[in-house]
Every structure is written in C-alpha cells, then in structure tokens.
C-alpha positions, 0 to 999 in steps of 0.5 A: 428099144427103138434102133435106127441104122445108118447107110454105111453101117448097111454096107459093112454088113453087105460086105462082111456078114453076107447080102440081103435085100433088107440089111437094115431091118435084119441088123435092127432085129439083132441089134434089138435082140442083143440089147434085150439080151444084155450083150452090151458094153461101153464103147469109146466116145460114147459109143455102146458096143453091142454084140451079135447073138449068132455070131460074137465076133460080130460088133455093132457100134452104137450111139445112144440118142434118146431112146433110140440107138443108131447103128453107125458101124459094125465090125468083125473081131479076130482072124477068121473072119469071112471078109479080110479087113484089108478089103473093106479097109480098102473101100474105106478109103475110096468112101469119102462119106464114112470119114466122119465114122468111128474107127474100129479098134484095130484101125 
C-alpha cells in the first residue's frame, strides 16, 4: 500500500508527536505498518482511521484514492496527551489552509 501525506497532517505530527527532520516518511512508515497490521477502522465522510502501533491513542485519518491512502490529519485521544489540544485547537484557527480538513471527533 502506497500512503502519501498531506502538509498539515505533517504539522499535527511536529506538534503533537515530537519534531523530525522528515515528518512525512515517518508517519508513512507507521501509517504503512498499522494498515498491514489491520488497525484500521471506518471513519466519517469516508475516511479510514488508522491507528498507531506504538502509541494507540495516535489517530491518523485517511482518505483512500486508488490504491493509495492520504494522510490528511492526525489526532491524539484521551487526556494524557503531551500536547493539549487547546494549543493546536489554537493555531488551528489562525491556519486558514487546514479549513478544508476533517474535524477530529472532539471538535
């Protein structure tokens, strides 16, 4: 399976996962390995959640095209996570280029 990742699903992970020099090759690598894995569920507006094998409360949203999957966003669940949401809920609103992204469930 080939995965391709968006710009923005590249800032999520900088900001809430940790900074790499190469964001996009490491969550391909994880997305690629949690598909093959079957961590995968249906998302809303069809989306495919696919989550992380080193860290479940990690939630990449997909969208399928071909036989490819674009990571457009990703996502932290729980309370405990290393980056509050209120922090990139923030920047969020400042980033007129993510509008167009799917919400995450707690939005």
């Amino acid at each position: 399976m080939l995965v391709a990742v968006t710009d923005h699903a590249g800032q999520r992970f900088r900001q809430r996962v940790r900074g790499t020099l190469d964001e996009r090759t490491e969550i391909a690598a994880r997305v690629a390995g949690a598909h093959a894995a079957g961590r995968v569920e249906p998302g809303s507006r069809g989306t495919v959640l696919v989550r992380d094998l080193q860290r479940r409360d990690l939630v990449y949203v997909c969208r399928p095209e071909g036989l490819e999957l674009v990571v457009v966003t990703l996502w932290e669940e729980g309370d405990g996570a290393p980056v509050p949401k209120r922090f990139t809920d923030a920047l969020r609103r400042d980033d007129h280029r993510v509008g167009d992204q799917p919400a995450t469930p707690d939005e």
